[in-house]
DOROKE-519928 format. One record per residue (C-alpha): residue in three letters; chain; residue number from 1; z, x, y. Coordinates in steps of 0.25 Angstrom, whole numbers. Layout:
<sites>
    r  c    k     c3     c1     c2
  ALA  A  NUM      Z      X      Y
...
</sites>
This chain:
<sites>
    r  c    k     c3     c1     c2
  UNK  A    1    100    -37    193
  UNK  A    2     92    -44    180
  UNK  A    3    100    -46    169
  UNK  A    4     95    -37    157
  UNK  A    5     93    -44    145
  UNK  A    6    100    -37    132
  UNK  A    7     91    -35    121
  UNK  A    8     97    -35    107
  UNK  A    9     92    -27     95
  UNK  A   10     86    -41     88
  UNK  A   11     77    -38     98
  UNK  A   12     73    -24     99
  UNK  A   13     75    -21     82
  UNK  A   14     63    -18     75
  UNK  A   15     65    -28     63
  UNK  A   16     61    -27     50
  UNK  A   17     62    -12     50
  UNK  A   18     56      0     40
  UNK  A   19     66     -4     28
  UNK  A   20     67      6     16
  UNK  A   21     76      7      3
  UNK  A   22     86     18      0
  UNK  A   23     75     24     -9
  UNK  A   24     62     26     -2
  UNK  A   25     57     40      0
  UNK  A   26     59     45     15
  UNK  A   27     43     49     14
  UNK  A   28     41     33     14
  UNK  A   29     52     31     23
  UNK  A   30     43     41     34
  UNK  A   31     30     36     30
  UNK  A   32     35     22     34
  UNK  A   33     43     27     47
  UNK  A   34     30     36     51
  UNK  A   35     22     24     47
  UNK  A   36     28     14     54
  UNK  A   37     33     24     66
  UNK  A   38     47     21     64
  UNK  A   39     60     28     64
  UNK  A   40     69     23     56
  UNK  A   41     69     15     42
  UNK  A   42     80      6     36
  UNK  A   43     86     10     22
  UNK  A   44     89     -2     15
  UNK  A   45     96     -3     -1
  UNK  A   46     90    -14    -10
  UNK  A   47     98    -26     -3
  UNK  A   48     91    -23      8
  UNK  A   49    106    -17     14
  UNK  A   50    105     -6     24
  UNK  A   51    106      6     18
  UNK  A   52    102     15     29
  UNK  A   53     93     19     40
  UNK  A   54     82     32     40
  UNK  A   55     76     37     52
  UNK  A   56     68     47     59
  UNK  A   57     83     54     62
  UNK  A   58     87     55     47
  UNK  A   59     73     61     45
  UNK  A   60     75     72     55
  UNK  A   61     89     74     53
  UNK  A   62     85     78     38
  UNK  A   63     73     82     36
  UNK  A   64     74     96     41
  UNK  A   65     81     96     30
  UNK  A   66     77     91     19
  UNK  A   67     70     96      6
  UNK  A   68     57     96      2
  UNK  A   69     56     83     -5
  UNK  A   70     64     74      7
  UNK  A   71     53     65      8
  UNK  A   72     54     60     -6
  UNK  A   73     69     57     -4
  UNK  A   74     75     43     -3
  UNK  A   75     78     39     12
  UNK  A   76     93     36      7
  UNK  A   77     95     49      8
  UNK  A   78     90     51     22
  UNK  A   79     92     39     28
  UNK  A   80    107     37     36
  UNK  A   81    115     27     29
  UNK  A   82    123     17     34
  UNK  A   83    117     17     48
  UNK  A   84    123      8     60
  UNK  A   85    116     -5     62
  UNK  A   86    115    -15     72
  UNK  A   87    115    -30     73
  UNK  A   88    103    -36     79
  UNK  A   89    109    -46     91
  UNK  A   90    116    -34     97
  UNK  A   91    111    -28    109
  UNK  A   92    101    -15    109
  UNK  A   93    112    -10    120
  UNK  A   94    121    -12    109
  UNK  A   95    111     -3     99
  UNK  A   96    108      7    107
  UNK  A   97    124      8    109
  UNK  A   98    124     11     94
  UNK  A   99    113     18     93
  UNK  A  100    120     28    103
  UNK  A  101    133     28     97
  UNK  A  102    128     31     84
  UNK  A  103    118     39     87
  UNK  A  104    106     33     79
  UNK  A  105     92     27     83
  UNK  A  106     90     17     74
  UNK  A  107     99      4     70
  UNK  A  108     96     -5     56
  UNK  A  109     97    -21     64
  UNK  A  110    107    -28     54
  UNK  A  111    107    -43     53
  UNK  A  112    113    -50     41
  UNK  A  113    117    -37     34
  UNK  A  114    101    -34     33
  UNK  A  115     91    -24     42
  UNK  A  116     85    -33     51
  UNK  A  117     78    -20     60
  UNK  A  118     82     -9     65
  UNK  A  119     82     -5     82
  UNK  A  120     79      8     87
  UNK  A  121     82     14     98
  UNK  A  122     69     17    102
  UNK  A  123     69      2    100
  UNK  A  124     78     -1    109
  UNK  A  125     74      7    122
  UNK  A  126     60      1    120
  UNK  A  127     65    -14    120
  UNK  A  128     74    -11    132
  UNK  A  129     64     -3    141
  UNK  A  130     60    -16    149
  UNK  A  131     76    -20    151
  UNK  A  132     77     -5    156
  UNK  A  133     67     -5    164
  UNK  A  134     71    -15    172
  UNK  A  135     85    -11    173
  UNK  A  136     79      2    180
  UNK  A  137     71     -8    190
  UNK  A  138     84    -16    194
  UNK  A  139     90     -1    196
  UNK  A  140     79      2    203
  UNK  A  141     81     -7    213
  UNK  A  142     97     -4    214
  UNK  A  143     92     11    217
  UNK  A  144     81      9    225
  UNK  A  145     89     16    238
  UNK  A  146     90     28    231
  UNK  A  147     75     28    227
  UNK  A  148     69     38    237
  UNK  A  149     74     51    231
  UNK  A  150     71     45    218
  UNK  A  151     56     43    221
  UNK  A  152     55     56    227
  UNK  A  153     60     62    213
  UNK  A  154     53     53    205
  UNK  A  155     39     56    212
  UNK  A  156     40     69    209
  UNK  A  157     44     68    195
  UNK  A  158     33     60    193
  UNK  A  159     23     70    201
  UNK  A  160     28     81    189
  UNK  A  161     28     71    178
  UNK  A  162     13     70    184
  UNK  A  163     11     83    183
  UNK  A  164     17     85    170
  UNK  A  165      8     73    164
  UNK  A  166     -6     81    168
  UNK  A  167      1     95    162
  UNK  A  168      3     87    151
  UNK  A  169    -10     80    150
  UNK  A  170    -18     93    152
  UNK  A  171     -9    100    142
  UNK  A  172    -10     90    130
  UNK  A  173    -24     85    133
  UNK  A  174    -37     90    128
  UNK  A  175    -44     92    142
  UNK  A  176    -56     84    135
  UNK  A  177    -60     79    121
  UNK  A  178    -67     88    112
  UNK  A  179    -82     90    114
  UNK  A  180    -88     87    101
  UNK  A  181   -100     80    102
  UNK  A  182    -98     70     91
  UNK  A  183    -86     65     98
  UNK  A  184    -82     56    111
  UNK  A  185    -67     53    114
  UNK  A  186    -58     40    121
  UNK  A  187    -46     47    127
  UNK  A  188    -34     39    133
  UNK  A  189    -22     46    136
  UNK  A  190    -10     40    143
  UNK  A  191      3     43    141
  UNK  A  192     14     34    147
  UNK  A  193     21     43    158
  UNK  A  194     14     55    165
  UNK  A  195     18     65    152
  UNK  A  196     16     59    137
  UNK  A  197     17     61    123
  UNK  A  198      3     57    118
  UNK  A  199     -7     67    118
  UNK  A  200    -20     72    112
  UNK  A  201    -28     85    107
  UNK  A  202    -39     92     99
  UNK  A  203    -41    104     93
  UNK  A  204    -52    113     87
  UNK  A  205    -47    121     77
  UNK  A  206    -63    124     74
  UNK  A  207    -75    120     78
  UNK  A  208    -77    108     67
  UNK  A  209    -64    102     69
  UNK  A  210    -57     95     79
  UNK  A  211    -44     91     80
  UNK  A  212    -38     78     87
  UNK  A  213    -24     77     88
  UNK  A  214    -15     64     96
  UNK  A  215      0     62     97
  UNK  A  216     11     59    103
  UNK  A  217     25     63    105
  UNK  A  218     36     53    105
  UNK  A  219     41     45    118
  UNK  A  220     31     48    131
  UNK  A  221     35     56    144
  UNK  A  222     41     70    146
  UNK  A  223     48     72    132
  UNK  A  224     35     66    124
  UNK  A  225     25     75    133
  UNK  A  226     33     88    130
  UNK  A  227     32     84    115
  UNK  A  228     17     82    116
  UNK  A  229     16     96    123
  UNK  A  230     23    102    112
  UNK  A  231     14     95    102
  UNK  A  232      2    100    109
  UNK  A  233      5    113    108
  UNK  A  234      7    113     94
  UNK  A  235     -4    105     91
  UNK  A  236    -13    116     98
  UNK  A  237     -7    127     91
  UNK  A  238     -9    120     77
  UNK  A  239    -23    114     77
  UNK  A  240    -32    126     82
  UNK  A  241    -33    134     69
  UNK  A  242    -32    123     58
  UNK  A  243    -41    110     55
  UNK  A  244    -29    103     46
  UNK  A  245    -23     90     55
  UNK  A  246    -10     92     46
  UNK  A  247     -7    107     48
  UNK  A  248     -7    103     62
  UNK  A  249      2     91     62
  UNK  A  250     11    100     52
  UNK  A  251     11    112     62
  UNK  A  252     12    103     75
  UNK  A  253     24     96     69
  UNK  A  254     32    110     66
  UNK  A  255     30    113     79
  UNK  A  256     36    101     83
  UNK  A  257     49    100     74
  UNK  A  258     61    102     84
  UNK  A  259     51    103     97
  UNK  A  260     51     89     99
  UNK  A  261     66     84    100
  UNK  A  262     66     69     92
  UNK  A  263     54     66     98
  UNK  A  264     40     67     88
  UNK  A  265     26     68     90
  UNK  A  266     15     57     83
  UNK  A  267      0     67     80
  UNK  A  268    -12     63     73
  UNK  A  269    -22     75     72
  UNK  A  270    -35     73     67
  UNK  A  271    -47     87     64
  UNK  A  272    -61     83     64
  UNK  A  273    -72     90     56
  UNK  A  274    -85     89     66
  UNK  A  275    -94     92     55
  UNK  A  276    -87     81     45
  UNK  A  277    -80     71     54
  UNK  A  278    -70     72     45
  UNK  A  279    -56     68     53
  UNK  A  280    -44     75     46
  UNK  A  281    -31     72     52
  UNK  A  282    -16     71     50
  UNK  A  283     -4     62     57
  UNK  A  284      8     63     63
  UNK  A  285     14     49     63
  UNK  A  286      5     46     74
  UNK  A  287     -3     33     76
  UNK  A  288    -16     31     63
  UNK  A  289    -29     34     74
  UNK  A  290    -41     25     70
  UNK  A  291    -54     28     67
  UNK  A  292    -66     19     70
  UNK  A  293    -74     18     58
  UNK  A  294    -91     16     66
  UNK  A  295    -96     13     51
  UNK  A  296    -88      2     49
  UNK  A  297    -80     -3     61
  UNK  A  298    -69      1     54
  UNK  A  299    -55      5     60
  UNK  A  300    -48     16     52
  UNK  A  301    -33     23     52
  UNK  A  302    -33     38     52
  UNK  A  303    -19     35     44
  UNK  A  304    -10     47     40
  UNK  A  305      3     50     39
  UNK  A  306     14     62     44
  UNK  A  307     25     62     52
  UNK  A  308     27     63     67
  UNK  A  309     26     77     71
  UNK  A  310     40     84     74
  UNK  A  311     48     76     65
  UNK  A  312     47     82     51
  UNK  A  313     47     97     49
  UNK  A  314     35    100     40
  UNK  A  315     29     90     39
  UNK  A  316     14     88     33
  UNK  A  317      3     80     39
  UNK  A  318     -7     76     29
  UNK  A  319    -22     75     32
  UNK  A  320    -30     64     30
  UNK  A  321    -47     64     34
  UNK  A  322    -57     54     37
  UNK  A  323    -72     55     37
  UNK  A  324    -77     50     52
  UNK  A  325    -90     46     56
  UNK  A  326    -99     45     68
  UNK  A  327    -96     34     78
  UNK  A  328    -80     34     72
  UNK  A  329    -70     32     83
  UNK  A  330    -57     38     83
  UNK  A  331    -44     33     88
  UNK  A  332    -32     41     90
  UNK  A  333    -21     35     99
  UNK  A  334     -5     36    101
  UNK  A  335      4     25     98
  UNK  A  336      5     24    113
  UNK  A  337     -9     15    112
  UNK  A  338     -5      6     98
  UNK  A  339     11      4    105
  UNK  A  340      6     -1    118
  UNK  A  341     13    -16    120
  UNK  A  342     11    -28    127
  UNK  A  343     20    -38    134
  UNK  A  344     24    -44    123
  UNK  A  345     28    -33    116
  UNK  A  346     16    -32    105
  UNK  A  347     10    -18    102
  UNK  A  348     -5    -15    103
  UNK  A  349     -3     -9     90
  UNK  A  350    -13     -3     80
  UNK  A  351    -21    -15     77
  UNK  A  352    -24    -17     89
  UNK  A  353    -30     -3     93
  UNK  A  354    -38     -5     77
  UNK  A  355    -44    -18     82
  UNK  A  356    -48    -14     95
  UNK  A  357    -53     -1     87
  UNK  A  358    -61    -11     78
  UNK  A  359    -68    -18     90
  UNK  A  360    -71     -7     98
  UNK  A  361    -73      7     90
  UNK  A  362    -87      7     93
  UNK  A  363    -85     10    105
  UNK  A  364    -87     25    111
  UNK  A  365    -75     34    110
  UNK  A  366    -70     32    127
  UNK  A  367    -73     19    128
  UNK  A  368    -68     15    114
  UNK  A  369    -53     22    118
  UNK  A  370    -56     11    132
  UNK  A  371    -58     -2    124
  UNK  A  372    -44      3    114
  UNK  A  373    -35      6    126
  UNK  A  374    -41     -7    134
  UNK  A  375    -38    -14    121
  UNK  A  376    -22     -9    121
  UNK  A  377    -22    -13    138
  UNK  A  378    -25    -25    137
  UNK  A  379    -15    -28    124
  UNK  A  380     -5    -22    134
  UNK  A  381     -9    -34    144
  UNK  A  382     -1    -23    154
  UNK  A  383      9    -20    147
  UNK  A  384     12     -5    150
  UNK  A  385     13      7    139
  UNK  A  386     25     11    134
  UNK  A  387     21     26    127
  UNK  A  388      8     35    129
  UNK  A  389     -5     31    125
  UNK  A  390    -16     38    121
  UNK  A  391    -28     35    112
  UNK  A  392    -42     44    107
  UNK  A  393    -53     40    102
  UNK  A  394    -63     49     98
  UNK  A  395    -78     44     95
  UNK  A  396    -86     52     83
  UNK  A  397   -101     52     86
  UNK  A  398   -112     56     76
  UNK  A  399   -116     68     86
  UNK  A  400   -111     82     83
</sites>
């Protein structure tokens, strides 16, 4: 049998983590996780000592809670003190061991007396996936005798899971983009198993307005599609009879709070004006789309803040609008397309889908949405997904 190699948590930290003092306001504190879509942040006191850890469990475990003004209060009063670390040459067996005896997802890395990084356990099952998987092909072959019934079971799971997929596919969906003349689509949906938690949908509340919605529920398979279902469903109860992105947002989230178990659902939701072009829209912690600017070959974030949707209970999601114009291309996309790595480790990343945007957003909608996902393959060099993916590009022409 190979002989597994043992990573240790030097390896798998995320260093130089999100550091705050006693003092910030948790509204920073969830701006910077939501921005920089993490889940926990390091309290340190003036020395630069540990002082504490805050993370997305502290939030949910008080902010039901909470009074009014919560947001304005200092982390150091929600944060949880004096929280177990780990040194950094141990093995990650060694801090999931501790993560499961204490019954906490997040360690502070402590080198020296100082904060180094913090590892994760999300962390940890990434970095070990490869070590696992070949564990399972050494068993693999140790069972091979007992494989026929196996197969047969496993044939038809995967014959329902198939089945499941094209319900699922046809239930989230839209059978086929809107047919408004001024406007030509690039649609790419593919999500990592047969079921998903990416999807996309449009609403017409009247006959001016159309409304663009993508999103995506947390993890992918079974558990994710069944979020996404649920987030369907209220997203089609919520946008038929209002033209306001963050009444929707706000309405879907209620509908959300205890539904989802720990798991959370990512949403942008944009409403065009046909007779303005003006784009109002709202976010959810998901990914800035991009706009393609024909006048000036410019690349442009549709950049708005508001947490993730079944995490905060009333939460408000502000608007934010943009004058478009004729020949502007559109890019919505799900963090499965920017996340995408290579066999080195690197990430595609946001950059890279802006500059490939750049060099190609003259390009019709369909064959624009080709050039971005050949762009991401060939930075893969092979390398194969690891989350759902889908990307949207929606072309604006000057006919109405």
């Amino acid at each position: 049998m190979t002989q597994r190699t043992t990573l240790t948590v030097r390896q798998v930290m995320q260093p130089a983590p999100l550091v705050v003092q006693p003092s910030c306001p948790l509204r920073d504190v969830i701006e910077q996780m939501n921005r920089l879509r993490v889940g926990a942040v390091i309290v340190v006191n003036g020395g630069n000592a540990l002082a504490g850890i805050f993370t997305e469990r502290d939030l949910l475990r008080r902010v039901a809670d909470a009074d009014t003004d919560w947001r304005d209060r200092p982390v150091s009063e929600w944060m949880s003190p004096r929280p177990h670390t780990i040194a950094p040459d141990v093995s990650s067996e060694e801090a999931i061991a501790v993560m499961d005896r204490c019954h906490v997802r997040h360690l502070p890395v402590i080198e020296s007396g100082r904060v180094i990084g913090v590892v994760s356990a999300r962390m940890l099952m990434s970095r070990r996936a490869d070590d696992l998987n070949r564990l399972v092909e050494e068993r693999t072959r140790d069972l091979r005798r007992a494989m026929d019934e196996v197969m047969g079971r496993d044939a038809e799971l995967r014959y329902n899971l198939r089945a499941a997929g094209r319900l699922q596919t046809r239930m989230l969906l839209p059978k086929a983009p809107p047919e408004w003349p001024e406007l030509r689509w690039g649609i790419h949906y593919a999500p990592l198993d047969h079921l998903g938690g990416d999807y996309y949908d449009v609403a017409r509340p009247d006959p001016d307005h159309l409304g663009f919605l993508i999103a995506d529920a947390s993890g992918h398979s079974i558990a994710a599609a069944m979020v996404a279902i649920m987030s369907r469903t209220a997203f089609a109860d919520a946008s038929g009879s209002t033209t306001a992105p963050g009444a929707v947002l706000a309405e879907m989230n209620a509908r959300l709070q205890g539904l989802a178990d720990d798991r959370f659902v990512t949403a942008f939701y944009g409403v065009l004006d046909r007779r303005t072009r003006v784009l109002t829209y709202a976010n959810a912690g998901h990914p800035y789309p991009y706009r393609f600017v024909a006048r000036t070959g410019e690349v442009q974030e549709f950049s708005a803040q508001g947490f993730m949707l079944g995490i905060i209970p009333e939460e408000q999601y502000r608007e934010k609008t943009v004058q478009l114009e004729p020949g502007d291309r559109l890019c919505f996309f799900t963090d499965g397309l920017v996340e995408a790595r290579n066999g080195l480790g690197e990430g595609y990343g946001t950059d890279r889908l802006r500059q490939s945007l750049l060099e190609h957003g003259r390009t019709a909608a369909e064959p624009l949405a080709e050039r971005l996902l050949s762009d991401q393959r060939t930075f893969r060099e092979g390398h194969p997904l690891s989350d759902d993916m889908t990307l949207v590009v929606c072309e604006l022409s000057g006919n109405a």
